[in-house]
KEKE-3310 file (N, C-alpha, C; in steps of 0.2 Angstrom, whole numbers, plus 5000, padded with zeros to 4 digits):
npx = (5469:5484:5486:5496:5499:5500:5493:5486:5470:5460:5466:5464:5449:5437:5425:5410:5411:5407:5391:5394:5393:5381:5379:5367:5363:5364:5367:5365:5370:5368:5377:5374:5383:5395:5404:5419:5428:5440:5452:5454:5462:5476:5481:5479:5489:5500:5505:5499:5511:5508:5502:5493:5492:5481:5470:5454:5445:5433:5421:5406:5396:5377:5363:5355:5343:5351:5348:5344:5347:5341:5339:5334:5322:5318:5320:5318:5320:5324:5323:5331:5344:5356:5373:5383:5403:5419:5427:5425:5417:5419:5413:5402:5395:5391:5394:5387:5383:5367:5363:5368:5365:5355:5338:5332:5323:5315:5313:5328:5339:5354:5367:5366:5363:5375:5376:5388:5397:5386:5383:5396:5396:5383:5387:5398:5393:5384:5394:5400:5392:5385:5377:5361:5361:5378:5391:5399:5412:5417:5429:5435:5426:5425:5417:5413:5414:5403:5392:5392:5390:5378:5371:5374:5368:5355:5357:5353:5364:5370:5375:5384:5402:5412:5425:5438:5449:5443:5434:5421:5419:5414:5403:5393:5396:5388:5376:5369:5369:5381:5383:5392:5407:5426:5439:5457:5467:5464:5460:5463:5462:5461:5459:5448:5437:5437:5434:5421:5416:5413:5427:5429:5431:5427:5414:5413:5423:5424:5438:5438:5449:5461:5475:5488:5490:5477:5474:5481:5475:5464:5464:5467:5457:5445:5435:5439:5437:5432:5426:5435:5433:5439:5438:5443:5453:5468:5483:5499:5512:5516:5504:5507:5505:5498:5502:5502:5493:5480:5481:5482:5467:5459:5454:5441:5443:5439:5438:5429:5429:5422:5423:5413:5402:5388:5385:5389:5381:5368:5368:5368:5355:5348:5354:5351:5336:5334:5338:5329:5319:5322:5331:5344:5355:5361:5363:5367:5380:5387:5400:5404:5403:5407:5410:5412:5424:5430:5438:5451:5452:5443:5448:5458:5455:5449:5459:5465:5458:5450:5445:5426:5424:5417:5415:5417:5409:5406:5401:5395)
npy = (5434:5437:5433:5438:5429:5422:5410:5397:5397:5389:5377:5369:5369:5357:5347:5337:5332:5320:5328:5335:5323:5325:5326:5324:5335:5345:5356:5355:5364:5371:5380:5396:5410:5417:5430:5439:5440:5456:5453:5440:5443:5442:5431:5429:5436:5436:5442:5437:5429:5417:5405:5389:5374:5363:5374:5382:5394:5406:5413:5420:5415:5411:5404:5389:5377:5360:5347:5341:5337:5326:5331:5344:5354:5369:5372:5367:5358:5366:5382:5397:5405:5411:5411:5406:5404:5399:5394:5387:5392:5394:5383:5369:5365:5367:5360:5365:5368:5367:5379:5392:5395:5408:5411:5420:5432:5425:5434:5443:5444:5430:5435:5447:5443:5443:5437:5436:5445:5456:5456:5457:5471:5476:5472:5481:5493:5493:5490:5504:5510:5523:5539:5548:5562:5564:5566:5559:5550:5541:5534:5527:5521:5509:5493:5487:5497:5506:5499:5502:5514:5515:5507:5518:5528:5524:5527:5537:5550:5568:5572:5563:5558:5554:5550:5546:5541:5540:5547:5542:5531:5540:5549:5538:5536:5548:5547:5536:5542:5548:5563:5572:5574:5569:5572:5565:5569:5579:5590:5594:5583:5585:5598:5601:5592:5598:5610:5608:5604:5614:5617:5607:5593:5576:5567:5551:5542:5529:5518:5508:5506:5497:5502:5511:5527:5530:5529:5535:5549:5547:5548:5561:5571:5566:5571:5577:5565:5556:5540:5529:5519:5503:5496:5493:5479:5475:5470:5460:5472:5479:5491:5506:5519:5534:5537:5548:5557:5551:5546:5559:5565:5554:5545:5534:5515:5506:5489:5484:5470:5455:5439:5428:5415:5416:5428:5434:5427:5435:5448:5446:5440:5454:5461:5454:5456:5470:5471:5464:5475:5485:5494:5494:5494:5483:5477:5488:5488:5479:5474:5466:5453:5435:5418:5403:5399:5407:5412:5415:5428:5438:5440:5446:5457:5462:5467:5473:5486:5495:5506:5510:5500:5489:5477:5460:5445:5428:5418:5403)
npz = (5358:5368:5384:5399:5411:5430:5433:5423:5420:5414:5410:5421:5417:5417:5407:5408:5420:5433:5443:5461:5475:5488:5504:5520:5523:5514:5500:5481:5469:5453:5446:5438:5439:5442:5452:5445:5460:5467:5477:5472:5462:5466:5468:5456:5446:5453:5464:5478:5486:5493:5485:5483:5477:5474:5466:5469:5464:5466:5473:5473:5470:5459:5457:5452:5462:5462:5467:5482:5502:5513:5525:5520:5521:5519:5505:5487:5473:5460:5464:5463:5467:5479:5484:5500:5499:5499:5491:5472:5465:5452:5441:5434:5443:5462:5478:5494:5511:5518:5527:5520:5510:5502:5494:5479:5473:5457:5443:5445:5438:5436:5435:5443:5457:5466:5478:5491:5491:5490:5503:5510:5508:5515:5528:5530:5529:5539:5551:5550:5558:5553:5557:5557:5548:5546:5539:5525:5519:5504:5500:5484:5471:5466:5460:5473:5481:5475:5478:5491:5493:5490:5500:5512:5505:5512:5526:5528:5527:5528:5519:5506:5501:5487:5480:5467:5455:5444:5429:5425:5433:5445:5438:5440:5453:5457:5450:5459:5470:5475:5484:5481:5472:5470:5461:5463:5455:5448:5459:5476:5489:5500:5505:5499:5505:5517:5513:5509:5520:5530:5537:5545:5543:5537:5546:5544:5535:5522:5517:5503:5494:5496:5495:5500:5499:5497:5512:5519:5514:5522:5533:5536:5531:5541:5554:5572:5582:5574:5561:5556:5543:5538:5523:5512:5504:5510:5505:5503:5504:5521:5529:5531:5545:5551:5565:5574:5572:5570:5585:5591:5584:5589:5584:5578:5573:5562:5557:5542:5538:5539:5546:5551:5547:5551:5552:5539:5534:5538:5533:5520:5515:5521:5511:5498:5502:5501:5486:5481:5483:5474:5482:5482:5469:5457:5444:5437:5437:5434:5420:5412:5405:5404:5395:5404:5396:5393:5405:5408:5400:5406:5418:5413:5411:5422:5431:5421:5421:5413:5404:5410:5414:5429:5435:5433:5425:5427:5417:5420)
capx = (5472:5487:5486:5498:5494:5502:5490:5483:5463:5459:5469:5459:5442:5435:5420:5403:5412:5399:5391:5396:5387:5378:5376:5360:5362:5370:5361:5367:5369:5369:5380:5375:5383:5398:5408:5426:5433:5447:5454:5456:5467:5482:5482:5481:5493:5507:5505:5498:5515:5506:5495:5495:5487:5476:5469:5448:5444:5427:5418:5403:5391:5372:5363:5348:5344:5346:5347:5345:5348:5334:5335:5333:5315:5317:5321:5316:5325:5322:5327:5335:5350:5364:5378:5390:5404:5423:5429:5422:5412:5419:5409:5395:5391:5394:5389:5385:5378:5360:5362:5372:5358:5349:5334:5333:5316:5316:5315:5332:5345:5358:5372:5364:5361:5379:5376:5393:5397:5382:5384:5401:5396:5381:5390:5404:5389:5383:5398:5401:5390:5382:5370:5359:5365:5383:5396:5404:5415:5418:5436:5434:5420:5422:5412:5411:5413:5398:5388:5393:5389:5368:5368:5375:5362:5348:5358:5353:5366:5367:5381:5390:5407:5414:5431:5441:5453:5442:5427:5416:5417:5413:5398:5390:5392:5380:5370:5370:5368:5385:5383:5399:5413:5432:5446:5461:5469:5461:5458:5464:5454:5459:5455:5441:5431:5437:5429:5413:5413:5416:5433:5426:5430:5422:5411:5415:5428:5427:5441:5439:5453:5465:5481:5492:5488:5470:5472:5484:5472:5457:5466:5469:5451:5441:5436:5440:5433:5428:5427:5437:5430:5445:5433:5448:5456:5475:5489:5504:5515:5510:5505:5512:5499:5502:5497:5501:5490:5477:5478:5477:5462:5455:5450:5440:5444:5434:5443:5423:5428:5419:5424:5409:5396:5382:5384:5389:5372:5363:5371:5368:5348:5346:5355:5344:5328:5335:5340:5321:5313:5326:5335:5350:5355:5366:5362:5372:5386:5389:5400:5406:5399:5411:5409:5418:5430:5434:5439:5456:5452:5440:5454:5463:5453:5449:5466:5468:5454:5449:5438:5419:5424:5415:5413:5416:5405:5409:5391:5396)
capy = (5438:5435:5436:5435:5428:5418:5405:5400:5392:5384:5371:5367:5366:5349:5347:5333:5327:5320:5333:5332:5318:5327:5325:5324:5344:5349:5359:5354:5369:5371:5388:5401:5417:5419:5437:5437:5446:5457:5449:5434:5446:5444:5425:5427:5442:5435:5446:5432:5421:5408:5402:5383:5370:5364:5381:5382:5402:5408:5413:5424:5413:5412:5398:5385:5372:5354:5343:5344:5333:5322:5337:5351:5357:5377:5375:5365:5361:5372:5386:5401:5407:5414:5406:5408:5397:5400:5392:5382:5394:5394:5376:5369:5362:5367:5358:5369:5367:5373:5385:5395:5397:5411:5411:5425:5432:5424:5440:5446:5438:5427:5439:5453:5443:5439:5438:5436:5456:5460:5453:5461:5477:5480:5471:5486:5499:5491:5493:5510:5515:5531:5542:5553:5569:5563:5567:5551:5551:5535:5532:5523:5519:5501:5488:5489:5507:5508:5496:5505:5521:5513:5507:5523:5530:5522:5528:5544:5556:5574:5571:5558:5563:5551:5550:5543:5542:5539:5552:5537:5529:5547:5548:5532:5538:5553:5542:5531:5544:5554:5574:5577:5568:5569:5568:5566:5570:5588:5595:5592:5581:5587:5603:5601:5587:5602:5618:5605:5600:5621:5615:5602:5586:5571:5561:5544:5540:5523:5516:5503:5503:5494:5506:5515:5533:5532:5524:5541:5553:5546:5552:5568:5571:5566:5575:5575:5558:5555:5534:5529:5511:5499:5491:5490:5471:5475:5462:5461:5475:5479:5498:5513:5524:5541:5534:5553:5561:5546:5547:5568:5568:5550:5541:5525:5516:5499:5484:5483:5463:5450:5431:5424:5414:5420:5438:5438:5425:5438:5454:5444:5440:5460:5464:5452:5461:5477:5471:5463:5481:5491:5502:5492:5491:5477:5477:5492:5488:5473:5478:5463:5445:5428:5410:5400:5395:5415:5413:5421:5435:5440:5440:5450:5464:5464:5465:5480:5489:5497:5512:5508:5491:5489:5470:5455:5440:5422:5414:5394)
capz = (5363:5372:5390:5403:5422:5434:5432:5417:5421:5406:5409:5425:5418:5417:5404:5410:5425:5438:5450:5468:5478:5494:5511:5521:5525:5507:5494:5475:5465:5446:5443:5433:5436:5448:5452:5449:5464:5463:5480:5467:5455:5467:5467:5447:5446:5456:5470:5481:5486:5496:5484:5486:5470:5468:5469:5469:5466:5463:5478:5472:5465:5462:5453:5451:5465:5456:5471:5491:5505:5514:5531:5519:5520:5515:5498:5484:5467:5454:5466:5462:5474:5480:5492:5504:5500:5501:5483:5471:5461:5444:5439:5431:5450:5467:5485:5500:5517:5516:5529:5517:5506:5502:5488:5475:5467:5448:5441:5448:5433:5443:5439:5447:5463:5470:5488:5493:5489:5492:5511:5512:5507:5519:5534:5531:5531:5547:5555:5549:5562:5552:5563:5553:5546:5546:5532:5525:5514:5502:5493:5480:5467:5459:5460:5482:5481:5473:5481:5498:5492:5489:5508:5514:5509:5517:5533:5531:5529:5527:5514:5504:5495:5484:5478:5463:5451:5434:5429:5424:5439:5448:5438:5441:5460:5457:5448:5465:5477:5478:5481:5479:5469:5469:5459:5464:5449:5448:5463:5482:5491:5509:5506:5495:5509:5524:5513:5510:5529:5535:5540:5551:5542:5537:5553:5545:5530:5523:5514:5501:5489:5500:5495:5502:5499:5499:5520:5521:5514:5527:5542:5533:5528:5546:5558:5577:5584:5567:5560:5548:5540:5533:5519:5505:5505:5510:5504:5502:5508:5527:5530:5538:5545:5555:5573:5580:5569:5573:5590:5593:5582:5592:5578:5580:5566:5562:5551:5540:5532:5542:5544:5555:5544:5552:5550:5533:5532:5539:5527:5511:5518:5520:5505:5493:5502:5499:5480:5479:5484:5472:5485:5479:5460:5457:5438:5432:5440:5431:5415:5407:5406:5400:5398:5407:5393:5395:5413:5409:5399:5413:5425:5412:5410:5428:5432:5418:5424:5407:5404:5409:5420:5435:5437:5427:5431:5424:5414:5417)
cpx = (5477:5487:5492:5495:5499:5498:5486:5476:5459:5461:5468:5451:5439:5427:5415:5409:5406:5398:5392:5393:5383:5374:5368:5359:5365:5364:5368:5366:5372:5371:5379:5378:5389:5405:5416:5428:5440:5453:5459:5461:5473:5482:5484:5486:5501:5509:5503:5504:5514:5502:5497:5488:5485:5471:5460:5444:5436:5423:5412:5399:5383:5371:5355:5349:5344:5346:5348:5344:5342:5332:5333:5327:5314:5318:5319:5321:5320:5322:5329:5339:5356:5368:5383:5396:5413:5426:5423:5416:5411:5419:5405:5392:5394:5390:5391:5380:5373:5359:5368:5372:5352:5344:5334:5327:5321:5318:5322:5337:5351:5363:5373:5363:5369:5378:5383:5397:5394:5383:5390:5400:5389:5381:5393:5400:5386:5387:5401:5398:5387:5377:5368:5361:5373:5385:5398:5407:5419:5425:5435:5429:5419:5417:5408:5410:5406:5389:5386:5387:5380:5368:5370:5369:5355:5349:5356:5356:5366:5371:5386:5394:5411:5420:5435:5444:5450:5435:5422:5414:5411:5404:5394:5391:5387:5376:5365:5368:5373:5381:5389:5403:5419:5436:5452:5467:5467:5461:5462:5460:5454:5456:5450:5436:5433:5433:5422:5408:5413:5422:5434:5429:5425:5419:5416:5419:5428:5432:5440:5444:5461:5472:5481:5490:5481:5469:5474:5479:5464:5458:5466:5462:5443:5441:5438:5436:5429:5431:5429:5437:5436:5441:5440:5450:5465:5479:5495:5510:5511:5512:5507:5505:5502:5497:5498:5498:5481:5476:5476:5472:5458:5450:5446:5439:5442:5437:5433:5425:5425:5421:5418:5403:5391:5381:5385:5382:5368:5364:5368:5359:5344:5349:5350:5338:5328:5334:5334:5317:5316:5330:5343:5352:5360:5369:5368:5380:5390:5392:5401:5404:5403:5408:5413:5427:5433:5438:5444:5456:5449:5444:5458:5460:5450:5455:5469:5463:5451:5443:5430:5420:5422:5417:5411:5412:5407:5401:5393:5392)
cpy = (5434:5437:5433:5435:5422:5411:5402:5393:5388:5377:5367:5363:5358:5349:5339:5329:5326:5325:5330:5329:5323:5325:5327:5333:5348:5350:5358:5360:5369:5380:5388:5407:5416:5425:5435:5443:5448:5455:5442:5435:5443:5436:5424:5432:5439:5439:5444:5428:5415:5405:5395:5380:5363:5370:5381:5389:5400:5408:5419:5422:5413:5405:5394:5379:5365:5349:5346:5337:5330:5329:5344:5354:5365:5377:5369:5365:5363:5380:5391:5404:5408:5410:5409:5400:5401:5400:5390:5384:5394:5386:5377:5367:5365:5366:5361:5366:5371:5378:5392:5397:5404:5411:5417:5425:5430:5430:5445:5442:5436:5434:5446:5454:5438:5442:5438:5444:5459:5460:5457:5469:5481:5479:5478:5493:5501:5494:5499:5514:5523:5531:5547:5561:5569:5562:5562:5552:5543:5535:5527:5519:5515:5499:5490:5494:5507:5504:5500:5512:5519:5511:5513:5528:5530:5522:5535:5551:5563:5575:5565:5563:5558:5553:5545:5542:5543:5541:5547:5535:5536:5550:5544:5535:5543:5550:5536:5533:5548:5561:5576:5573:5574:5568:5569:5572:5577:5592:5593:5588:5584:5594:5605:5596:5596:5610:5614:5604:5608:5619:5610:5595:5584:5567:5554:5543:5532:5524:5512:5502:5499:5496:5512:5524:5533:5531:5531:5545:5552:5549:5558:5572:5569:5570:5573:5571:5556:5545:5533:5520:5510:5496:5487:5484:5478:5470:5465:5466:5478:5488:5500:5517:5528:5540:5542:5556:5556:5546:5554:5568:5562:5549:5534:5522:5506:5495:5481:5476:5457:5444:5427:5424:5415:5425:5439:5434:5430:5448:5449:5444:5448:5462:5459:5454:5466:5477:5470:5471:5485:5498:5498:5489:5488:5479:5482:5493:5482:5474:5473:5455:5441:5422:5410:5399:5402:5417:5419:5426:5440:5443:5445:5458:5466:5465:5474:5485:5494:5502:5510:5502:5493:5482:5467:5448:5434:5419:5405:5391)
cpz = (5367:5379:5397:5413:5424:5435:5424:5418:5417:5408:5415:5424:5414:5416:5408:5414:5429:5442:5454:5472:5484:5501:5514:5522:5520:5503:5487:5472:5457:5444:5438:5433:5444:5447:5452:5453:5464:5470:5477:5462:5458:5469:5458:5443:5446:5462:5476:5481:5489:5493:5483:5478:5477:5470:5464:5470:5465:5470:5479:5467:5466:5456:5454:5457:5463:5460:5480:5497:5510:5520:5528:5518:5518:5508:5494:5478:5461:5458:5463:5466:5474:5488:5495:5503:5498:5495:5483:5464:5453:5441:5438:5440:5457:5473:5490:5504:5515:5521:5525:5511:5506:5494:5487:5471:5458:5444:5442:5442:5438:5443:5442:5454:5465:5476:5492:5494:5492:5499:5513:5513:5512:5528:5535:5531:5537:5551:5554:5554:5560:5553:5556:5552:5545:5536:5530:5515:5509:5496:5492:5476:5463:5462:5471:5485:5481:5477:5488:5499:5493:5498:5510:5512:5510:5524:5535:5531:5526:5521:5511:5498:5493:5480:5474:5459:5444:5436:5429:5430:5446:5446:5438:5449:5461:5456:5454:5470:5482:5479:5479:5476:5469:5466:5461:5460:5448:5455:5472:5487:5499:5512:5503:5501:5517:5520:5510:5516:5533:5539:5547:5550:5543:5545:5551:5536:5530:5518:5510:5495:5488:5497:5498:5504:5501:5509:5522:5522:5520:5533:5543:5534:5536:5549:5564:5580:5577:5568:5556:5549:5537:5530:5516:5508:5503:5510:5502:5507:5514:5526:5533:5538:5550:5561:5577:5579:5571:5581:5593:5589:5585:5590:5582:5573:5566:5554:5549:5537:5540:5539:5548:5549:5544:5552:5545:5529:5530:5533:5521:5513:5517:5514:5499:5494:5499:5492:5477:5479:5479:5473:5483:5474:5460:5449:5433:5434:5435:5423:5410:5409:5401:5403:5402:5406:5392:5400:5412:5407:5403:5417:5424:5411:5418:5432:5430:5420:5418:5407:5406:5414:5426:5438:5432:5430:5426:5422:5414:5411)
residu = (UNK:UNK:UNK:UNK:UNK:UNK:UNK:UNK:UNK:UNK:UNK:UNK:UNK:UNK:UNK:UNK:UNK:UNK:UNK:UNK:UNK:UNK:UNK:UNK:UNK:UNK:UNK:UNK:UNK:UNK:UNK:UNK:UNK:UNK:UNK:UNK:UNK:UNK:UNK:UNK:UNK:UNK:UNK:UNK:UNK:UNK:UNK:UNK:UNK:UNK:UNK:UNK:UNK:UNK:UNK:UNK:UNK:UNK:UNK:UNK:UNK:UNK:UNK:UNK:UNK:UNK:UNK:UNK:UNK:UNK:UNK:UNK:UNK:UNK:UNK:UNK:UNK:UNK:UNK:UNK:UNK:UNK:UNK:UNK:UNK:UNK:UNK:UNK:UNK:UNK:UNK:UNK:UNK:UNK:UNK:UNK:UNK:UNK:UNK:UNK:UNK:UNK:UNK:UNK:UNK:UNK:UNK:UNK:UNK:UNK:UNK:UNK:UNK:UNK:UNK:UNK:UNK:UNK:UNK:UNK:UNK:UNK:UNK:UNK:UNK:UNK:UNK:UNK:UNK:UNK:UNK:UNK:UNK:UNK:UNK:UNK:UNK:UNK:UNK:UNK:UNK:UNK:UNK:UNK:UNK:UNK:UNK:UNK:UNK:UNK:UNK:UNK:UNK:UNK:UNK:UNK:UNK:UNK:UNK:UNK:UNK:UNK:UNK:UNK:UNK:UNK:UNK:UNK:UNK:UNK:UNK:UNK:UNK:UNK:UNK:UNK:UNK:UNK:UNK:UNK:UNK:UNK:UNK:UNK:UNK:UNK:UNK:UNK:UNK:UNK:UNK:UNK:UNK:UNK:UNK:UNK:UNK:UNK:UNK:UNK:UNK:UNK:UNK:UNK:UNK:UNK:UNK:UNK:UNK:UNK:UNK:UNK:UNK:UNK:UNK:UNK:UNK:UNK:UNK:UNK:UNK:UNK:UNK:UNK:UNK:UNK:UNK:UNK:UNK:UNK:UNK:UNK:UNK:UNK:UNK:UNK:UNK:UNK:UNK:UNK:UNK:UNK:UNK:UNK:UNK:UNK:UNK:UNK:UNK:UNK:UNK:UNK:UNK:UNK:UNK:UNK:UNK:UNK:UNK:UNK:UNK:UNK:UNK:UNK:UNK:UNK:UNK:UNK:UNK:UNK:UNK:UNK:UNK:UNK:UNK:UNK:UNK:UNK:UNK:UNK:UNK:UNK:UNK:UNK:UNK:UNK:UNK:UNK:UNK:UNK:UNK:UNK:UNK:UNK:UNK:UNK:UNK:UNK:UNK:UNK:UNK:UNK:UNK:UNK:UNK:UNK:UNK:UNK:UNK:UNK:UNK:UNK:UNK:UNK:UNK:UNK)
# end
């Protein structure tokens, strides 16, 4: 298969090198299973212009403890776990401080326990603020779509409506816990979410497919004093939004991505409980699984989004 990419990873990976020495407060990890994000595509796309080498992606890993630092008392090696770690993940090894460490029941296979995602996706629930009986409406049903759609609802509401451009995707949100789905592509979404809401609009509209029209459509689709959640990763070109239409309806509108270590600690923490009791399926989310010596094809079919793709994971 030919594939084109603005980087080509292969040509980075580096077979029995030594693993990384560690510090008294560092946990050794032996990777098994890390997500590629699709944040990551536009570093390997070309749609990323500041990417800088020596360039260290993979930030969505889980894995085996195979060493720990003399202060680390919570965990042991032989472990199972998921990290917080910024690069670093597409390796046979990666060293993380051990507050940055969460363990994972065995039973859970790694690449169904990425806590990185997970922690994104029930911080952006969190801060959605949904009260019970609220309408909420989720554009976009990949991989975070979909994850979104499982913590929403354990908030409660008296409606989810889920929106998407591809049928598949659409029914996996039933399957999840939609009531209603969307196509764009068939139907109108702002008059279809206002003759589901009796002309009311939606209470809370997330965002996560970080383009253009979808950010458009949110504003459309809320109701007065309604929230509208920014999940999607936006890059590249800067948006236009209709701030008159945003302010006479007095919006409150919440940017859902977190950068504080400790908050997305504590997100990844509840979502690996969550995923331990099975209010949150990780599992069917995961469409396609590669080696490592696959990285690129991974990239590519993440990139092309192919009938059935949810989520590609890397198996070092």
């Amino acid at each position: 298969m030919k594939i084109a990419c603005l980087i080509d990873f292969k040509k980075f990976l580096v077979k029995d090198e030594p693993a990384p020495s560690i510090g008294p407060d560092d946990v050794l990890i032996r990777v098994k299973a890390c997500g590629v994000c699709t944040s990551e595509l536009y570093s390997w796309n070309g749609k990323n212009k500041n990417v800088v080498f020596p360039l260290y992606l993979g930030h969505e890993p889980s894995g085996i403890v195979e060493a720990i630092g003399k202060n680390v008392k919570e965990l042991k090696v032989g472990d199972h776990v998921t990290v917080l770690t910024e690069k670093g993940g597409y390796a046979e090894y990666l060293k993380v401080p051990k507050d940055h460490v969460v363990k994972i029941p065995e039973d859970i296979p790694f690449e169904a326990a990425l806590g990185e995602p997970l922690a994104c996706a029930i911080n952006g629930v969190k801060r959605s603020n949904i009260q019970l009986g609220d309408v909420v409406v989720v554009i976009g049903c990949g991989f975070m779509g979909s994850l979104i759609i499982q913590g929403v609802v354990l908030r409660g509401p008296s409606k989810i409506i889920a929106v998407d451009l591809k049928d598949d995707r659409l029914r996996l949100a039933e399957k999840l816990g939609a009531d209603e789905t969307i196509n764009p592509n068939e139907e109108d979404v702002v008059k279809t979410v206002r003759k589901l809401t009796n002309g009311k609009g939606a209470d809370v509209v997330i965002e996560v497919t970080g383009h253009q029209k979808p950010l458009d459509m949110a504003g459309e689709i809320l109701k007065i004093r309604g929230r509208l959640v920014i999940f999607g990763y936006h890059v590249g070109e800067p948006r236009l939004i209709n701030m008159s239409l945003w302010n006479w309806k007095g919006l409150d509108v919440i940017n859902a991505h977190e950068r504080a270590p400790n908050i997305y600690m504590e997100g990844m923490r509840i979502g690996i409980a969550l995923l331990d009791k099975g209010l949150i399926k990780m599992r069917p989310l995961i469409t396609h699984l590669y080696p490592l010596e696959r990285i690129n094809e991974a990239f590519h079919t993440a990139n092309m989004q192919p009938r059935g793709f949810i989520k590609a994971v890397i198996m070092p």
